[in-house]
Structures are given as structure tokens and as C-alpha cells.
ROSE-4610 file (N, C-alpha, C; in Angstrom, 1 decimal, always signed):
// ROSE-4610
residu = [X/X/X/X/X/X/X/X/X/X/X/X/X/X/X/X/X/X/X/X/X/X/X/X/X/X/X/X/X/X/X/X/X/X/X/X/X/X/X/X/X/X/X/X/X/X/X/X/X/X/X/X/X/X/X/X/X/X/X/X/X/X/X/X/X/X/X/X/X/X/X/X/X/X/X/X/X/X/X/X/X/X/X/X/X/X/X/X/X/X/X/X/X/X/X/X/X/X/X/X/X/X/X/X/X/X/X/X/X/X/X/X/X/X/X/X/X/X/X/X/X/X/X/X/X/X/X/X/X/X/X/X/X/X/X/X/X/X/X/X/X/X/X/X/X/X/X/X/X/X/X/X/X/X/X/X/X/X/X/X/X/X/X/X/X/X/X/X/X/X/X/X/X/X/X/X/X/X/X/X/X/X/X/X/X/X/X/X/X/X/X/X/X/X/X/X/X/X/X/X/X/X/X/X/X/X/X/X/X/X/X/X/X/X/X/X/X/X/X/X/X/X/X/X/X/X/X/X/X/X/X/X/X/X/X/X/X/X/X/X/X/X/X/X/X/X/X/X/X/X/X/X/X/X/X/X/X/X/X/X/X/X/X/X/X/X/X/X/X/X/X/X/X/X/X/X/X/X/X/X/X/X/X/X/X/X/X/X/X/X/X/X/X/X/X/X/X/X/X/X/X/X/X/X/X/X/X/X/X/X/X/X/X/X/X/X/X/X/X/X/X/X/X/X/X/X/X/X/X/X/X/X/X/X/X/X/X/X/X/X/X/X/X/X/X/X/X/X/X/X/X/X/X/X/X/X/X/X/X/X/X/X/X/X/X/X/X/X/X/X/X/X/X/X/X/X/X/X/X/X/X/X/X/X/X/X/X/X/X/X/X/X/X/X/X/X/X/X/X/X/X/X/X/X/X/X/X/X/X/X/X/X/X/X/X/X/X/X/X/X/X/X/X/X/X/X/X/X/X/X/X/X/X/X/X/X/X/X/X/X/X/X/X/X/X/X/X/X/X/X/X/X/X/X/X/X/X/X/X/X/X/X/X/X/X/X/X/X/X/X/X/X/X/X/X/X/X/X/X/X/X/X/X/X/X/X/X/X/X/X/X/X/X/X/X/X/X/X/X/X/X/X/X/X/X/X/X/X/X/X/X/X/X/X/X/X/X/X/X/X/X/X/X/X/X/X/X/X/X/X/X/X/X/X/X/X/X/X/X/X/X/X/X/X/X/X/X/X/X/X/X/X/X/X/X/X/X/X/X/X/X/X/X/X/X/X/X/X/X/X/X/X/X/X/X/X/X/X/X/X/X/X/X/X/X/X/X/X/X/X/X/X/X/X/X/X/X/X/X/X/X/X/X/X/X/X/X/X/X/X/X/X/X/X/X/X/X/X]
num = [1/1/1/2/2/2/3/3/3/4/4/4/5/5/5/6/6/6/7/7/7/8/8/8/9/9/9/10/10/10/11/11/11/12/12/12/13/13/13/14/14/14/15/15/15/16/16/16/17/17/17/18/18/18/19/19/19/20/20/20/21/21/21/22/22/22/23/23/23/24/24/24/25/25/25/26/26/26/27/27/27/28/28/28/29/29/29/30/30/30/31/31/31/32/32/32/33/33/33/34/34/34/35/35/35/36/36/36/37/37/37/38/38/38/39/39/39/40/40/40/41/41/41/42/42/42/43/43/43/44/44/44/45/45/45/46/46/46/47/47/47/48/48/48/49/49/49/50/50/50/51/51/51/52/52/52/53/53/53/54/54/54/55/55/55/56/56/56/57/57/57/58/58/58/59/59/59/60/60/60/61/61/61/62/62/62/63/63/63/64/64/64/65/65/65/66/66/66/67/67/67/68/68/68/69/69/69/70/70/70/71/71/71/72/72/72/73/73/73/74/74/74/75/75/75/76/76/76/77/77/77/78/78/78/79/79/79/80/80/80/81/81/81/82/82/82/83/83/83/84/84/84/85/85/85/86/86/86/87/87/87/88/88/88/89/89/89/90/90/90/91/91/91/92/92/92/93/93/93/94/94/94/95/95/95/96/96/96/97/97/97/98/98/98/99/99/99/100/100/100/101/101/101/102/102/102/103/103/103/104/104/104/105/105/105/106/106/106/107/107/107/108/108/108/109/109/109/110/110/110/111/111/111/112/112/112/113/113/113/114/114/114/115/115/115/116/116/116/117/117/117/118/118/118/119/119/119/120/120/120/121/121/121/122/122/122/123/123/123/124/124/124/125/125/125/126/126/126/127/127/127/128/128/128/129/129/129/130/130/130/131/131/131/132/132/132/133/133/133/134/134/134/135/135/135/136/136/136/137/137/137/138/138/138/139/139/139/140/140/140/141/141/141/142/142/142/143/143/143/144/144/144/145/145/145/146/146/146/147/147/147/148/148/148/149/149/149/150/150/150/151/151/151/152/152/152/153/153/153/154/154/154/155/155/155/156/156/156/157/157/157/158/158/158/159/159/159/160/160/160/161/161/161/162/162/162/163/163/163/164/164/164/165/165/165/166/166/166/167/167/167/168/168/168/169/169/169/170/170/170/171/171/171/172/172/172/173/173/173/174/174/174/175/175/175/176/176/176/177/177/177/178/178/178/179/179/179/180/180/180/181/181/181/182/182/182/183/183/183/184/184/184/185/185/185/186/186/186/187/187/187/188/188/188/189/189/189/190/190/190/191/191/191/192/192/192/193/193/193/194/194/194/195/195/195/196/196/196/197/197/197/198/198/198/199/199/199/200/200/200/201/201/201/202/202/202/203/203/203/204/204/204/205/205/205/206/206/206]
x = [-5.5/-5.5/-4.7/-5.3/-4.6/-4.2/-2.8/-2.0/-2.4/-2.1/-2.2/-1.5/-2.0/-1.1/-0.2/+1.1/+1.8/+1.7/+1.8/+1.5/+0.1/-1.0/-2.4/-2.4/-1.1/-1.0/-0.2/+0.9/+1.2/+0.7/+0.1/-1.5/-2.1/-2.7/-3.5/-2.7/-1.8/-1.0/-0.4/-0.3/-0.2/-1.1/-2.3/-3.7/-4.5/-3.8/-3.9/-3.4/-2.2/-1.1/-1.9/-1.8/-2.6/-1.4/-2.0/-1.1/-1.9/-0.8/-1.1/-2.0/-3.0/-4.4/-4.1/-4.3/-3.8/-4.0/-4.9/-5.3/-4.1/-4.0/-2.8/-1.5/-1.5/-0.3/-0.2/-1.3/-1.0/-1.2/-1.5/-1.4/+0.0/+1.0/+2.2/+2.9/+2.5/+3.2/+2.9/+1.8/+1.3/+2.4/+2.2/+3.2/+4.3/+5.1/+6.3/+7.0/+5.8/+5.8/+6.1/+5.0/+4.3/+5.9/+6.5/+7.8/+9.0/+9.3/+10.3/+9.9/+8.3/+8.6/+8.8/+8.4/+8.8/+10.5/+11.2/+12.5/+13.1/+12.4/+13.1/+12.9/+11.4/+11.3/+12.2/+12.6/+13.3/+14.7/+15.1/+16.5/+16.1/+15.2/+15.3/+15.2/+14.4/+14.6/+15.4/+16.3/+17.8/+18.6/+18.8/+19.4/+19.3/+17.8/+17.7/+17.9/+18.0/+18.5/+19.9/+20.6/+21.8/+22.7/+21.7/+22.3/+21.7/+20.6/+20.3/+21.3/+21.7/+22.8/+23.8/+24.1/+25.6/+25.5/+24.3/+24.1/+24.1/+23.2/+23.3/+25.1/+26.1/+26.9/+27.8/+27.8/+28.0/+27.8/+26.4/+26.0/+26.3/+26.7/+27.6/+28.4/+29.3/+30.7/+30.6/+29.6/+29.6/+29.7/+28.3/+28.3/+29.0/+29.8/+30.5/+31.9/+32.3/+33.3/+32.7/+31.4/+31.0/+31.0/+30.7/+30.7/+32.1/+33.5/+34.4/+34.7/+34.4/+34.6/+34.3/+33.2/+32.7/+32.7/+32.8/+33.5/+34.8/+35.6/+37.0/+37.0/+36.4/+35.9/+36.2/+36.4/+36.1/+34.7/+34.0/+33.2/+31.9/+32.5/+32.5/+33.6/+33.1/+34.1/+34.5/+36.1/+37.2/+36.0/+35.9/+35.4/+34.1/+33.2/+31.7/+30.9/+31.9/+31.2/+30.3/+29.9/+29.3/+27.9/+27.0/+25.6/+25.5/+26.0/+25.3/+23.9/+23.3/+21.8/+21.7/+22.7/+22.5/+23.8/+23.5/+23.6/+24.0/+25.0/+25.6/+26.6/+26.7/+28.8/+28.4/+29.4/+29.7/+29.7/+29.3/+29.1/+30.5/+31.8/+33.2/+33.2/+32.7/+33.1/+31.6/+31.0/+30.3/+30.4/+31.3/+32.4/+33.3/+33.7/+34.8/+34.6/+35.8/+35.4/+34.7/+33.1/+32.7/+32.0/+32.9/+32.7/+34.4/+35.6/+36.7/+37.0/+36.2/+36.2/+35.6/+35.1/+34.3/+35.4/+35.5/+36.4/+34.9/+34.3/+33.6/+32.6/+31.8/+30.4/+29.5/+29.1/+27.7/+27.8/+28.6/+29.0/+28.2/+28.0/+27.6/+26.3/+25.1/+24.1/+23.2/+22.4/+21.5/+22.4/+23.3/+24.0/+23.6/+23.6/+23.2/+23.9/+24.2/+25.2/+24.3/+23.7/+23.4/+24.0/+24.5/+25.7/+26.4/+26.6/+27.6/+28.5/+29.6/+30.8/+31.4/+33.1/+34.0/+34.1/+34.8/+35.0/+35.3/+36.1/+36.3/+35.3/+33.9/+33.1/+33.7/+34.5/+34.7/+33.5/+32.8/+32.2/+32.6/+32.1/+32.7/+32.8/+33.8/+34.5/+35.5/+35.4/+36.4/+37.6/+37.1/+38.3/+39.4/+40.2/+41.3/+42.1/+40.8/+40.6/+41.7/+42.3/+43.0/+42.7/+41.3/+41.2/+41.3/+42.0/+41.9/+41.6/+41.6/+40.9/+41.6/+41.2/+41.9/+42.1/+43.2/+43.3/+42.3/+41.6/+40.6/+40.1/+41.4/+41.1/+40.6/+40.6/+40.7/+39.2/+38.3/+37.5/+35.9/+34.8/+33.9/+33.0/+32.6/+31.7/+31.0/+31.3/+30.7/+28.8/+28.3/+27.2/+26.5/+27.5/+27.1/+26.2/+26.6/+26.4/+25.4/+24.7/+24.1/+22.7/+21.7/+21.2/+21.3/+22.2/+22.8/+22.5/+22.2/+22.3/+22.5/+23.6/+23.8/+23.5/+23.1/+22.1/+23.1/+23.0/+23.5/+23.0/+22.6/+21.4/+22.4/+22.3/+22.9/+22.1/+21.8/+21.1/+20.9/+20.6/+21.0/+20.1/+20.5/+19.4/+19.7/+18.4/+18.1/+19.3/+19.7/+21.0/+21.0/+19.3/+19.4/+18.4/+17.9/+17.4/+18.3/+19.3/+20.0/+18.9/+17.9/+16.9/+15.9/+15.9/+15.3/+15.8/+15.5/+15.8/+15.2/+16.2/+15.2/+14.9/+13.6/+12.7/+14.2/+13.9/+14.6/+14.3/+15.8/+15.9/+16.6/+16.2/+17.0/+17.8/+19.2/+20.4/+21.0/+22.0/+22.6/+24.1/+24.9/+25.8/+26.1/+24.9/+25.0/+24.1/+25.4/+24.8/+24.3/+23.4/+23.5/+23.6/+24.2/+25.1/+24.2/+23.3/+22.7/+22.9/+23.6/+23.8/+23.1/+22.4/+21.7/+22.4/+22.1/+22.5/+21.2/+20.7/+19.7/+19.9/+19.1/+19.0/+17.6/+17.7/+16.4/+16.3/+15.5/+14.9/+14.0/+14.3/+13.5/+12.3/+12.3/+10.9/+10.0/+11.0/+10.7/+10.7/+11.2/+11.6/+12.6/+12.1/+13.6/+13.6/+14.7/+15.2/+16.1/+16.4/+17.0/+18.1/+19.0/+20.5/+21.0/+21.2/+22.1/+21.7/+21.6/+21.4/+22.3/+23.4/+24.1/+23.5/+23.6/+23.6/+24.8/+25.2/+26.1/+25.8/+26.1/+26.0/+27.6/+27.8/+29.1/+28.6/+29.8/+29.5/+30.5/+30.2/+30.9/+31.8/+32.8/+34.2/+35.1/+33.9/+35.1/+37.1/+37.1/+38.4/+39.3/+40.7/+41.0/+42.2]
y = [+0.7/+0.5/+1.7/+2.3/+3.1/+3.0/+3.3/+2.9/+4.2/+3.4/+3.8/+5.2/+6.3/+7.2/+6.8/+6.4/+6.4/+7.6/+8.5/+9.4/+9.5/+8.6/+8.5/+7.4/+6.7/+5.3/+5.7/+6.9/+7.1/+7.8/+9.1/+9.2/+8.7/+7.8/+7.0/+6.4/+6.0/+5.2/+5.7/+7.2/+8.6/+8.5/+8.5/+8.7/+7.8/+6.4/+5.5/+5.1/+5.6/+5.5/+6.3/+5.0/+5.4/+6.4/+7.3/+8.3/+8.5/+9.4/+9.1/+10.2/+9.9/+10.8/+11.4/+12.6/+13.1/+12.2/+11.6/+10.4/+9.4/+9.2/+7.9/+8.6/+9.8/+10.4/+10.9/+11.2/+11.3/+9.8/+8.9/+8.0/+7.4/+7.4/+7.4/+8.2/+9.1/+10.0/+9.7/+9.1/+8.7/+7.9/+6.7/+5.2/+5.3/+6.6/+7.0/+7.4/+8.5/+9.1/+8.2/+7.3/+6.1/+5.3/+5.1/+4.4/+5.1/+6.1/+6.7/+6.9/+6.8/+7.0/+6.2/+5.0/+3.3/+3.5/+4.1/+3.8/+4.6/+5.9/+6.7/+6.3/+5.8/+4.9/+3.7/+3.3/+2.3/+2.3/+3.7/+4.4/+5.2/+5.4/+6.4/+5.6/+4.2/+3.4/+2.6/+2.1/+2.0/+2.7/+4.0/+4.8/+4.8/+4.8/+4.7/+3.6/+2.5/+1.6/+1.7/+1.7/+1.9/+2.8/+3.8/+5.1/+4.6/+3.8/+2.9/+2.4/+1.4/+0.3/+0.9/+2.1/+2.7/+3.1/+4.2/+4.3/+3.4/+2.2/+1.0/+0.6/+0.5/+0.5/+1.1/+2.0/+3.4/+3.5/+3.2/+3.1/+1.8/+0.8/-0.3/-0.4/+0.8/+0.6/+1.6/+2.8/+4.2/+3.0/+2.3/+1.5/+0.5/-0.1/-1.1/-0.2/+1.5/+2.1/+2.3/+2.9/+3.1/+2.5/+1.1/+0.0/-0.5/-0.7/-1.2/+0.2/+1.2/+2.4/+1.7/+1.6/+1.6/+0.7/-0.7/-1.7/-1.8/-0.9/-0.7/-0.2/+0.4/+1.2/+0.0/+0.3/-0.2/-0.6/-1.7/-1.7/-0.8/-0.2/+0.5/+1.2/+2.9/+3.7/+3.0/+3.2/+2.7/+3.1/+1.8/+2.0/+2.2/+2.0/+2.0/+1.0/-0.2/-1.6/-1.9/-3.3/-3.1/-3.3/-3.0/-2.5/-1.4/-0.3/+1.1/+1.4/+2.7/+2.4/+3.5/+4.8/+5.3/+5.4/+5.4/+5.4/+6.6/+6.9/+8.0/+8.5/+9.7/+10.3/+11.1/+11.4/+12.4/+13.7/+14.1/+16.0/+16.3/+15.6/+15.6/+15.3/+14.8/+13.5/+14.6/+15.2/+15.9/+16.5/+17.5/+18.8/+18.7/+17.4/+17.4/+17.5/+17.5/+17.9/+16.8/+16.8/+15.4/+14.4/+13.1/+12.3/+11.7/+12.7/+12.4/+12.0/+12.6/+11.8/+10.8/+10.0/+9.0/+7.8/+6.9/+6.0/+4.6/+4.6/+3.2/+3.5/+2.1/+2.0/+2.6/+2.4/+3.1/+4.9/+5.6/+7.0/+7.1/+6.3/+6.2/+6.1/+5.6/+5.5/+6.9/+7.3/+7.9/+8.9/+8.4/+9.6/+9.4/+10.7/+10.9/+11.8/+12.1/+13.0/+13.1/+14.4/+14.3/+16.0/+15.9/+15.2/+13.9/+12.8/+11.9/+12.4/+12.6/+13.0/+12.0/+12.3/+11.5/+11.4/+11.2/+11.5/+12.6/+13.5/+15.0/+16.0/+15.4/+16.0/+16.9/+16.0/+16.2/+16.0/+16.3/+15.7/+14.7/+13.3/+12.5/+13.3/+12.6/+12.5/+13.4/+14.4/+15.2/+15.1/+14.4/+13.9/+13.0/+12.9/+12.3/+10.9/+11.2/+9.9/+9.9/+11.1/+11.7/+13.0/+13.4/+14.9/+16.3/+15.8/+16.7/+16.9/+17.4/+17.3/+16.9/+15.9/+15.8/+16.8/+16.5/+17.7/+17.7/+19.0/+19.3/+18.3/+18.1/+17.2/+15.9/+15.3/+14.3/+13.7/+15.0/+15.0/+14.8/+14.1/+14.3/+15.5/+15.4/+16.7/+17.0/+18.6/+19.3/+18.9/+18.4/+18.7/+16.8/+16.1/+14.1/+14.1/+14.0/+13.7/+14.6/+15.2/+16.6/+16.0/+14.9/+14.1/+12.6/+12.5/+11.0/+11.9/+10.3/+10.5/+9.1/+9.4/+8.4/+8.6/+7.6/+6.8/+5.9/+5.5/+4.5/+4.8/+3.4/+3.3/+2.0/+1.9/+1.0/+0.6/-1.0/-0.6/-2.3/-3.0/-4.4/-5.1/-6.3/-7.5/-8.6/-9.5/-10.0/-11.3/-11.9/-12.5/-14.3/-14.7/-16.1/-15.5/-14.8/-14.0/-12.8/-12.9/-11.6/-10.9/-11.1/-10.3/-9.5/-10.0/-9.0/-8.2/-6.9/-5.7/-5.9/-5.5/-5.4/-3.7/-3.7/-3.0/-1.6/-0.2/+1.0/+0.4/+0.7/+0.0/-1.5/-2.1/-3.2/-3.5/-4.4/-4.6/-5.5/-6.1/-7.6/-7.6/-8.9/-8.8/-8.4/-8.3/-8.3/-6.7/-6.6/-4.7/-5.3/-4.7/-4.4/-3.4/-3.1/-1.9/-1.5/-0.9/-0.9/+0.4/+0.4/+1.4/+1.2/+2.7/+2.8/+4.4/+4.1/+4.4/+5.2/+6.7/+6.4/+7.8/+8.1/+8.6/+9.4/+10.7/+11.1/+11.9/+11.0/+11.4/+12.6/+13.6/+14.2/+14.2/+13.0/+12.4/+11.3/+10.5/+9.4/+9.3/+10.6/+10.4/+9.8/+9.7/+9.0/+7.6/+6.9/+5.9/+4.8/+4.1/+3.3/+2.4/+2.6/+2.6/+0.5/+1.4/+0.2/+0.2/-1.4/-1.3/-2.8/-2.2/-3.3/-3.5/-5.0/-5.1/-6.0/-5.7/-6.8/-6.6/-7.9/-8.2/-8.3/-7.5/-7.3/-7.6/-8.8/-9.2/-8.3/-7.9/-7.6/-8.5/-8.4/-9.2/-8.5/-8.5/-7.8/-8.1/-7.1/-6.3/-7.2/-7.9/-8.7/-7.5]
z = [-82.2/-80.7/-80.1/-79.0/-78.6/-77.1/-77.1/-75.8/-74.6/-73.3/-72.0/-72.0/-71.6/-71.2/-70.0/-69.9/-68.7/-67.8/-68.0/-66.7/-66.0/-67.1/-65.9/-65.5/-65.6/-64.9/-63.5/-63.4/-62.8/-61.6/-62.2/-61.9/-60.5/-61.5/-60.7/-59.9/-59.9/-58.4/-57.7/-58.0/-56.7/-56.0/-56.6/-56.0/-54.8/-55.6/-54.8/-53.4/-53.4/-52.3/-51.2/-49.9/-48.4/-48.2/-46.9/-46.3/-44.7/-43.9/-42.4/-42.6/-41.8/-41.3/-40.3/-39.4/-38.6/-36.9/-37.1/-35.9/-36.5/-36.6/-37.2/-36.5/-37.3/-36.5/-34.9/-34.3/-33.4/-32.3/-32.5/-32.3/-32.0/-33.3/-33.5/-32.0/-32.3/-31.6/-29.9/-29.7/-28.3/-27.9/-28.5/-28.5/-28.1/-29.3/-28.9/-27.2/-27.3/-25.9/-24.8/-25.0/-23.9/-24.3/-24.6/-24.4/-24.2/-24.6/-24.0/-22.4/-21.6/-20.7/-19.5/-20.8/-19.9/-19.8/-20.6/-20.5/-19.5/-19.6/-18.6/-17.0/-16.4/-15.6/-15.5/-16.3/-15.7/-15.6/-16.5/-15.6/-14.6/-13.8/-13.0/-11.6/-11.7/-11.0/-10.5/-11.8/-11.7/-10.9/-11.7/-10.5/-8.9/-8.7/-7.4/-6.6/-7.5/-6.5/-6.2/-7.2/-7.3/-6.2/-6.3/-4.5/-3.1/-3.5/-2.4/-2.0/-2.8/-2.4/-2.2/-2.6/-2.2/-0.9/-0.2/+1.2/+1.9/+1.9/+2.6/+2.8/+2.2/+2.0/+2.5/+2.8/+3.7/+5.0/+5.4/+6.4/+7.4/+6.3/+7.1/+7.3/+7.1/+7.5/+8.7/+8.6/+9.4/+10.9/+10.9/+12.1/+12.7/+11.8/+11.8/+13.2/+12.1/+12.9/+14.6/+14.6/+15.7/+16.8/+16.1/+17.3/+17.6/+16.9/+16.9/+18.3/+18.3/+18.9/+20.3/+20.4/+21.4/+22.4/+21.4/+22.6/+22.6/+22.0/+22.5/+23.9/+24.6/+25.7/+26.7/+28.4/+29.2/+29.8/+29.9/+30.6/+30.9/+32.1/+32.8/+33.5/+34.4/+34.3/+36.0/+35.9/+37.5/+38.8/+39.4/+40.9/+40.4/+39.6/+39.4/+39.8/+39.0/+38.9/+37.5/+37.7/+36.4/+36.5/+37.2/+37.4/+37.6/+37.8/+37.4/+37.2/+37.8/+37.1/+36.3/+36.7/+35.7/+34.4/+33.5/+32.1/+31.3/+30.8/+30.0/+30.6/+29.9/+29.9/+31.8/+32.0/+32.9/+32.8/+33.7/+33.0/+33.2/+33.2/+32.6/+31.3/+31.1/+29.8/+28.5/+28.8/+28.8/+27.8/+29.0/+28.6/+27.6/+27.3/+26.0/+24.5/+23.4/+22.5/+22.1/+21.7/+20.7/+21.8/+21.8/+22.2/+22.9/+22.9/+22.8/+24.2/+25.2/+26.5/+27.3/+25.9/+26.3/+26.8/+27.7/+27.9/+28.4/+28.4/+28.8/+28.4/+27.7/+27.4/+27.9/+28.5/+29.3/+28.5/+28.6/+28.4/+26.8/+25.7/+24.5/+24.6/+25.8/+26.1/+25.5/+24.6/+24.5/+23.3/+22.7/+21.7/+20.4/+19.8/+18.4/+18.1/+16.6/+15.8/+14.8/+13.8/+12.6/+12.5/+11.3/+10.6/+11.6/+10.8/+11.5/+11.4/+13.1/+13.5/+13.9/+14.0/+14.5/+16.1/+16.8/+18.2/+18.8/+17.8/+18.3/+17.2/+17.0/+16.4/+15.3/+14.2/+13.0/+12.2/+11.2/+10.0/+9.9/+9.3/+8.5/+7.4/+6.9/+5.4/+4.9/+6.1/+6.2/+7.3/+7.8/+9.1/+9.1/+9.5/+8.8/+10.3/+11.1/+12.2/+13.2/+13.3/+14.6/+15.4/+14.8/+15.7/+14.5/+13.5/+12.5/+11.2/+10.7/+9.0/+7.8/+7.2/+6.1/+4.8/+4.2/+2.6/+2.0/+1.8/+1.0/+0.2/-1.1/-2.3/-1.8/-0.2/-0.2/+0.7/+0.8/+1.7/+0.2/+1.3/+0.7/-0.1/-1.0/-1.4/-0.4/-0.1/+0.9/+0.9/+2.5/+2.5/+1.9/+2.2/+1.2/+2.6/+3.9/+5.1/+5.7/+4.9/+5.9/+6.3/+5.7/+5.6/+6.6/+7.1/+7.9/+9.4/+10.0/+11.7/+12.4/+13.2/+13.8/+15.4/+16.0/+16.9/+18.1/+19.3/+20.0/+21.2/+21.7/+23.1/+23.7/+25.2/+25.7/+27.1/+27.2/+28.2/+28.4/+29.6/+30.6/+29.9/+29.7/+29.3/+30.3/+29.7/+30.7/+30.5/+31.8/+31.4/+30.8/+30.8/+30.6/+29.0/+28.5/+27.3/+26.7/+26.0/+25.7/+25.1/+24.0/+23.5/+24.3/+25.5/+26.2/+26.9/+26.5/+27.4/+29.0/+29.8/+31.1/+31.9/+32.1/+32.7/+33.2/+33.3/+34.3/+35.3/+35.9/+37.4/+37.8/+36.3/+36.9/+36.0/+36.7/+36.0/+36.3/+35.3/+35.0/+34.9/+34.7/+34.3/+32.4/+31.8/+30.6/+29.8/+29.0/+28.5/+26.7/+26.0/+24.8/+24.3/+23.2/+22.6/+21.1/+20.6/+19.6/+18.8/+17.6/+16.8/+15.8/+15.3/+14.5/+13.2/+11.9/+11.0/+10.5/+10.3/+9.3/+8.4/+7.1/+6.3/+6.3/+6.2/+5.8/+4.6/+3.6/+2.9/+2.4/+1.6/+1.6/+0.9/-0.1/-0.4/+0.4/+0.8/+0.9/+2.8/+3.7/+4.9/+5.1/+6.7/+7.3/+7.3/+6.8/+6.5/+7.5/+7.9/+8.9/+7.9/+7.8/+6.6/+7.4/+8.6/+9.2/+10.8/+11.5/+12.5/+13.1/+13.9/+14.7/+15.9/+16.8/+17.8/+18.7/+19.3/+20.2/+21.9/+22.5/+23.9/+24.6/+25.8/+26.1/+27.5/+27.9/+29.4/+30.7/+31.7/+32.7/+33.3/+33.1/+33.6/+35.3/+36.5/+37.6/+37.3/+37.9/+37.6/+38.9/+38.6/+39.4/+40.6]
């Protein structure tokens, strides 16, 4: 009786053994692809929300300052009253640096800043909330804001409907103050960040 050669048993079970076909491999290689780019989508999406939420964030406070600004303000300017028909700064108040001579509501009627500025038309993030600039180290990366605009419209509502605006020409004891925040995108456009509103009543002066 004569025994197996072991090496044609070996052989043969070399021979035997499946192996990747070049379609198998690139297949492989598809799959791969096709999921690293589900992952990278769904960091890239991540991320975006994530600078979403930090602008939003941002932009609530930008407005939040604006308006605390603004109804700090009198009313209206000494000896006007509080019907006025017309609306915005003074070609004094005009003249000054920014917004720094703004002293009553109405004066904020129709203003906009992009870059958002402070009252003596600082940048944000570099201003240090008295007129001058804060220490380098302590200021935003040049150019965060170059993208932001801030917004504010002021104008009579109707006094038994605060939600309604009323018509040019006519006027109430009751103003609304509406700041707006927005972002523009350079993919996606312009964006609307933040938008406050409040109603501020006329109190004659005793």
C-alpha cells in the first residue's frame, strides 16, 4: 500500500483555497469609501450645527446689549413730546462718533452697523465698552464679525393691538423697538441670528 504524498495534499489545499477576484476587491473598496463618507458627513454636520448654535448664541446676547441700550434712552428728545412723526437721530446726533449721541429712542429708528459696532463705532469684540479698545490679547480674532449686521427699526403701534404697526403718518402713545441680528453666509446667505421686540409706552414729563 502506498501512502499519500503530503505535499500533494498540501498541494491540493493551496489550490483549493478561494481568493479575492479583482471585482470582490473593488467592491471592498467601494463599501469602504461609501462609509468613511457617511462618517465624515456626519462630522461635518455636527460641526455645523454646533457654529450654528454658537452664533445663535452670540447673536443673543449682541441683541439683548442693543436693546438694554436703547431703552435706556429717553423716550423722546426734551420739548418734542411723544408723537413725533418724524423718526431718527438729528443731523446733531448725526454728526457724532457712532451712535454716541444718541440720547432717546426714536434716534435708533432705521440703524444698521455691519460689522456690528459699539456706540462710538468700535468693532465688537474689540472694544472694551467705554469708547475704547481693549488689549489685543483680549480681543476677538481679527475679522469673527466681518460677516454680522445689526439692524433696529422703531415705529407707533396701534395702542389697543401692540402687534400692529400703524400706517406713516399716524401715531400713539405706544412705540415698538425691533432689533435684528443677522449673519450672512457665504454659502448659505443671509441668515436672521436674533430678533427682539419690546413695546415702550410714552409717560408725559411732570
Amino acid at each position: 500500500m502506498v501512502s499519500p504524498d503530503p505535499r500533494a495534499d498540501r498541494k491540493g489545499h493551496a489550490s483549493a483555497r478561494p481568493a479575492f477576484t479583482l471585482v470582490e476587491a473593488l467592491v471592498a473598496i467601494t463599501i469602504t469609501a461609501m462609509a468613511g463618507s457617511v462618517l465624515l458627513l456626519g462630522t461635518t454636520v455636527s460641526l455645523q450645527t454646533t457654529t450654528d448654535s454658537l452664533r445663535e448664541t452670540i447673536a443673543a446676547g449682541m441683541a439683548e446689549q442693543l436693546m438694554d441700550e436703547i431703552v435706556g434712552c429717553r423716550y423722546a428728545a426734551v420739548g418734542a413730546g411723544g408723537r413725533q412723526l418724524d423718526l431718527g437721530p438729528s443731523a446733531y446726533e448725526s454728526q457724532g462718533q457712532g451712535r454716541s449721541r444718541y440720547d432717546d429712542i426714536d434716534d435708533y429708528d432705521t440703524f444698521q452697523a455691519g460689522p456690528p459696532r459699539d456706540p462710538w463705532a468700535i468693532p465688537l469684540g474689540t472694544d472694551d465698552g467705554e469708547g475704547d479698545r481693549r488689549y489685543p490679547s483680549a480681543q476677538v480674532p481679527e475679522g469673527f464679525f466681518d460677516n454680522w449686521q445689526q439692524t433696529v427699526n422703531v415705529y407707533y403701534v396701534d395702542p389697543t393691538d401692540w402687534t400692529a404697526r400703524l400706517p406713516d403718518g399716524r401715531t400713539s402713545d405706544y412705540r415698538a423697538i425691533e432689533v435684528r441680528i443677522f449673519y450672512n453666509d457665504p454659502q448659505r446667505g443671509s441668515r436672521e441670528l436674533a430678533h427682539l421686540r419690546r413695546i415702550v409706552a410714552y409717560v408725559p414729563e411732570l
